[in-house]
DSSP file (Angstrom, degrees, kcal/mol; ACC not computed):
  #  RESIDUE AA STRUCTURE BP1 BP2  ACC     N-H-->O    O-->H-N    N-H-->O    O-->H-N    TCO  KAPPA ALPHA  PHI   PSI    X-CA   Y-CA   Z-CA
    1    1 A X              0   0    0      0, 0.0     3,-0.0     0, 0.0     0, 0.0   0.000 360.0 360.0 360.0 131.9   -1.7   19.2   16.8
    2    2 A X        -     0   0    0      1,-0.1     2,-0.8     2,-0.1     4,-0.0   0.215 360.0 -89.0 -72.1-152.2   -2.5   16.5   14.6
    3    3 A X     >  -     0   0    0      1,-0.1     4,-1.8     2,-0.0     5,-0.2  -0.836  32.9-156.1-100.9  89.6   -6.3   16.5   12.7
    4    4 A X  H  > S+     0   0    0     -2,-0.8     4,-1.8     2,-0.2    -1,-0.1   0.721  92.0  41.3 -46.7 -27.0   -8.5   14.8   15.0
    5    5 A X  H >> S+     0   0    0      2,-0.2     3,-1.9     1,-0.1     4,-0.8   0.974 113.2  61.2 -83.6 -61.3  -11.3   13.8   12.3
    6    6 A X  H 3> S+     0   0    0      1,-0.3     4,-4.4     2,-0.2    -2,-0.2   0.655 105.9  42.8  30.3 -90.9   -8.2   13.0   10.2
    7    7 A X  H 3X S+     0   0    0     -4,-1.8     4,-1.6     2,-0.2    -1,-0.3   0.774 112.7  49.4   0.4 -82.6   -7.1   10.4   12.8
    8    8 A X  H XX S+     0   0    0     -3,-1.9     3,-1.8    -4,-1.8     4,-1.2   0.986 107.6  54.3 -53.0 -90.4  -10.3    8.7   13.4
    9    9 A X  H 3X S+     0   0    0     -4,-0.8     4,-2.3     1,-0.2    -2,-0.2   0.763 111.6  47.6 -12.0 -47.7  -10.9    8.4    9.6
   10   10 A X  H 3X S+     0   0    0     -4,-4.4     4,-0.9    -5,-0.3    -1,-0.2   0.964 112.8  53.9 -66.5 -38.8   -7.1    6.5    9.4
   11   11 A X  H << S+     0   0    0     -3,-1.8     4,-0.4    -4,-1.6     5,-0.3   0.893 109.4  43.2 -51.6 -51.2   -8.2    4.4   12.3
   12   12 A X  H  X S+     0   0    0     -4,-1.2     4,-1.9     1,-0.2    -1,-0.2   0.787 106.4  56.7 -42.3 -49.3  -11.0    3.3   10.9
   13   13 A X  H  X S+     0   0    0     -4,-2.3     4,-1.6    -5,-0.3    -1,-0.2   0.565 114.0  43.5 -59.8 -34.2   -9.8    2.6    7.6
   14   14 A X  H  X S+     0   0    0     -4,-0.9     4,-0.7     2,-0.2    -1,-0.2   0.553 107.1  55.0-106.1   2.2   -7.2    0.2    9.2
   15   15 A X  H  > S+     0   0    0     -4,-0.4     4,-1.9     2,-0.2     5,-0.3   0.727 108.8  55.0 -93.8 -43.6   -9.4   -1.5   11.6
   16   16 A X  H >X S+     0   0    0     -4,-1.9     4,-1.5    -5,-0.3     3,-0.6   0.978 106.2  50.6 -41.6 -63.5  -11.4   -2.2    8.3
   17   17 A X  H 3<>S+     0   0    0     -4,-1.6     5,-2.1     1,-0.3    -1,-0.3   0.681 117.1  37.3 -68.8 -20.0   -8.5   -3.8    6.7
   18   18 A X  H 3<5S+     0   0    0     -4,-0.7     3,-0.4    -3,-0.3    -1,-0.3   0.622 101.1  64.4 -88.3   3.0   -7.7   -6.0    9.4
   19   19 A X  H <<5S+     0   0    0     -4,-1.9    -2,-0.2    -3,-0.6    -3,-0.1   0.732 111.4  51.0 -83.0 -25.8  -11.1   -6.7   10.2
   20   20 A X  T  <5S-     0   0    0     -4,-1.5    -1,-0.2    -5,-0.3    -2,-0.2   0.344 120.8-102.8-108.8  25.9  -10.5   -8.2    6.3
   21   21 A X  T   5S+     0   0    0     -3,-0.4    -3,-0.2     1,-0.4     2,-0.2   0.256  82.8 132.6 105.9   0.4   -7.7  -10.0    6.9
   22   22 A X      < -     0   0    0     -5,-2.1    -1,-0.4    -6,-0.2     2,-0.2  -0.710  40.2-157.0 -99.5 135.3   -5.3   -7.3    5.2
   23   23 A X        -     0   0    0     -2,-0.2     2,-0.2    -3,-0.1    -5,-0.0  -0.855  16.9-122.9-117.9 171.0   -1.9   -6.5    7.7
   24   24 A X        +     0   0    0     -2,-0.2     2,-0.3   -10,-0.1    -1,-0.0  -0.390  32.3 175.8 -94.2 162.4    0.1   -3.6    7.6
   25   25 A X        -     0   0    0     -2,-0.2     2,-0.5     2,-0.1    -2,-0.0  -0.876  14.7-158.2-164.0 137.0    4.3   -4.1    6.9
   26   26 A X        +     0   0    0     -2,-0.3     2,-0.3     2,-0.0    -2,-0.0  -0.970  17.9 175.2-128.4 127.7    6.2   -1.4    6.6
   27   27 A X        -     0   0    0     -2,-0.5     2,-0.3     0, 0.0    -2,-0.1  -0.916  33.4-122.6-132.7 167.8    9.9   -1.8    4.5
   28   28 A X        -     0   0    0     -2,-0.3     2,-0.2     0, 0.0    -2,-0.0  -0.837  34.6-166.8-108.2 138.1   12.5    0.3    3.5
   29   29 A X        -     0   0    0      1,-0.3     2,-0.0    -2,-0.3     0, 0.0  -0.788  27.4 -96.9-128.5 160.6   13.0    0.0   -0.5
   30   30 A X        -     0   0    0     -2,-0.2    -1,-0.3     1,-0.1     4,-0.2   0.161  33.1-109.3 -59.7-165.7   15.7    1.2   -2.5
   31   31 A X  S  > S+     0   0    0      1,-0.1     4,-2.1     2,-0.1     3,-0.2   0.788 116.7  47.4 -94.9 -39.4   15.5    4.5   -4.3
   32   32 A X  T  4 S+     0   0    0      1,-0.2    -1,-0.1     2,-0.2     4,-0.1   0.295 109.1  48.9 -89.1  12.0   15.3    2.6   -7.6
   33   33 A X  T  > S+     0   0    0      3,-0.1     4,-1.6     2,-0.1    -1,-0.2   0.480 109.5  53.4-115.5  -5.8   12.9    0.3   -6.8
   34   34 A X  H  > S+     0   0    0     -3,-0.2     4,-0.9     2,-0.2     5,-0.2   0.495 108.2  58.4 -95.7  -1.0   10.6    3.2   -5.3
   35   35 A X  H  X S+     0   0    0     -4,-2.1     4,-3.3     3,-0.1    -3,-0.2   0.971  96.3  52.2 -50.9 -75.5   11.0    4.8   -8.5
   36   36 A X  H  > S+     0   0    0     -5,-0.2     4,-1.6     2,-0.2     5,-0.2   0.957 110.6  51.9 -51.4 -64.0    9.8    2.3  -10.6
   37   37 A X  H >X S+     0   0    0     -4,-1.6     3,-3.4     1,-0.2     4,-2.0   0.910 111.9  43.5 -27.3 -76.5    6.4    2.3   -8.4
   38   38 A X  H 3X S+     0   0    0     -4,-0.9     4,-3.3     2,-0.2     3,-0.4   0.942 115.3  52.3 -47.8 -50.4    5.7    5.9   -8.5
   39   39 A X  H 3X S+     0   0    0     -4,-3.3     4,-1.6     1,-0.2    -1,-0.2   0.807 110.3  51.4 -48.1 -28.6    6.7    5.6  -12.5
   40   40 A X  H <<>S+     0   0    0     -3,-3.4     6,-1.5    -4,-1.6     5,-1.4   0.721 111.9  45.9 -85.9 -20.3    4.1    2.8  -12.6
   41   41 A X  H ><5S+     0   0    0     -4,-2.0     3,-1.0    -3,-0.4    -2,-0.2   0.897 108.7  55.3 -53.6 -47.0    1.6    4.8  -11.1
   42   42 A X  H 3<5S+     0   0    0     -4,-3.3    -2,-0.2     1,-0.3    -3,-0.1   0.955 103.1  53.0 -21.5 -75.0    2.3    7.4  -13.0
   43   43 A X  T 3<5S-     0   0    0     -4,-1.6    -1,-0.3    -5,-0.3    -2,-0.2   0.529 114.2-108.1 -51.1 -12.1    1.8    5.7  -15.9
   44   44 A X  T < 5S+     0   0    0     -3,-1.0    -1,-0.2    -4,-0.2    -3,-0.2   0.543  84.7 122.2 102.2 -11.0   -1.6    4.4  -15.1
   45   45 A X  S   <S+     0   0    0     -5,-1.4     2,-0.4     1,-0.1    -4,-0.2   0.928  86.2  16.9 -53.1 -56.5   -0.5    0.8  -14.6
   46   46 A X        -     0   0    0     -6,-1.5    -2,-0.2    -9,-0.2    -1,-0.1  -0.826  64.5-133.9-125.8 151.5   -2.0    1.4  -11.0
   47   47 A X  S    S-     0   0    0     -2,-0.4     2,-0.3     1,-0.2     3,-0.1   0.812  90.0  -7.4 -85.8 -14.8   -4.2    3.5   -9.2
   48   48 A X  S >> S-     0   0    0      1,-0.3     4,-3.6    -8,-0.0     3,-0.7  -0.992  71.0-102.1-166.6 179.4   -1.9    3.8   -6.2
   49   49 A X  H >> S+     0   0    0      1,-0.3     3,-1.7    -2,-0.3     4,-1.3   0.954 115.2  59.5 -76.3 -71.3    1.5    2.3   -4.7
   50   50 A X  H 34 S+     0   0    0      1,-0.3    -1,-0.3     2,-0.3     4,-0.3   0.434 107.3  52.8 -28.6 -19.1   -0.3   -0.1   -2.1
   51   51 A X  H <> S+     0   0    0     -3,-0.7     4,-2.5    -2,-0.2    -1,-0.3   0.746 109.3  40.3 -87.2 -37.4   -1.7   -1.4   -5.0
   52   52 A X  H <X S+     0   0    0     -4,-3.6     4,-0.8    -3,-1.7    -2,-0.3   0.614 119.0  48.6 -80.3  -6.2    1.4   -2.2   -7.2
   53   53 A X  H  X S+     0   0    0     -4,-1.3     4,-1.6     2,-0.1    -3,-0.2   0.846 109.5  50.0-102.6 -20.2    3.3   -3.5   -4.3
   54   54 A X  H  > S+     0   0    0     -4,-0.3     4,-2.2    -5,-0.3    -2,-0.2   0.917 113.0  46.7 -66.4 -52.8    0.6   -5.5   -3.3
   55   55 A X  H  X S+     0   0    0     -4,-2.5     4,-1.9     3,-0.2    -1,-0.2   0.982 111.6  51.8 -55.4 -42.4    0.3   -7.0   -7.1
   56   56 A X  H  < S+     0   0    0     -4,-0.8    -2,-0.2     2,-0.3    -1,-0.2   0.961 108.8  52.7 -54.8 -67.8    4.1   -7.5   -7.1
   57   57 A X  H >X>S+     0   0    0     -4,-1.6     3,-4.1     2,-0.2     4,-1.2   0.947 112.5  50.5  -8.8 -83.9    3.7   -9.6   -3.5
   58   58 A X  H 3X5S+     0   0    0     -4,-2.2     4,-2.2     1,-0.3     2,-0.8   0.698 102.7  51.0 -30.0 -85.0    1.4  -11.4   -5.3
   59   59 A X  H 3<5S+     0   0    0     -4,-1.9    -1,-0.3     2,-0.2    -2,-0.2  -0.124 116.9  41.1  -3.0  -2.0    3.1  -12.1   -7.8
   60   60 A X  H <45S+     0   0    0     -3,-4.1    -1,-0.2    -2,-0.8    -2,-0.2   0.624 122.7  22.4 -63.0-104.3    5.9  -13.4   -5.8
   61   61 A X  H  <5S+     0   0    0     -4,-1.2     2,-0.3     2,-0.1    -2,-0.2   0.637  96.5  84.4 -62.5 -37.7    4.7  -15.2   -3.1
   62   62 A X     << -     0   0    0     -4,-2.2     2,-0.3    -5,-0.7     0, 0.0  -0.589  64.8-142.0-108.1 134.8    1.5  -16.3   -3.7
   63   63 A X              0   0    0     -2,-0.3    -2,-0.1     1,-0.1    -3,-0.0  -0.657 360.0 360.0 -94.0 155.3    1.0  -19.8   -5.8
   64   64 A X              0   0    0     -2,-0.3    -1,-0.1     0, 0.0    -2,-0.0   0.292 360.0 360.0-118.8 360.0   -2.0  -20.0   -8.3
């Protein structure tokens, strides 16, 4: 049975982020391009993978 406070906490946390404009999208990546995240985490480049695929996005898409 899952962790009820557990739960709550995640709900919250994503009602937060859309309450700030941020939505969720879930893809399927290769193996070698979810390497290269975890490697840049590693490395210290980022503090978590939702933050280096979100820069990459960025860095994409988004015009400056």
């Amino acid at each position: 049975m899952p962790d009820t406070q557990s739960h709550a906490r995640v709900k919250r946390l994503r009602e937060a982020r859309k309450a700030s404009g941020q939505r969720e999208m879930n893809v399927w990546v290769p193996a070698h391009v979810q390497k290269a995240i975890e490697k840049a985490v590693e490395e210290g480049r980022f503090p978590s993978r939702r933050l280096a695929i979100v820069d990459a996005l960025e860095r994409q898409f988004v015009e400056k």
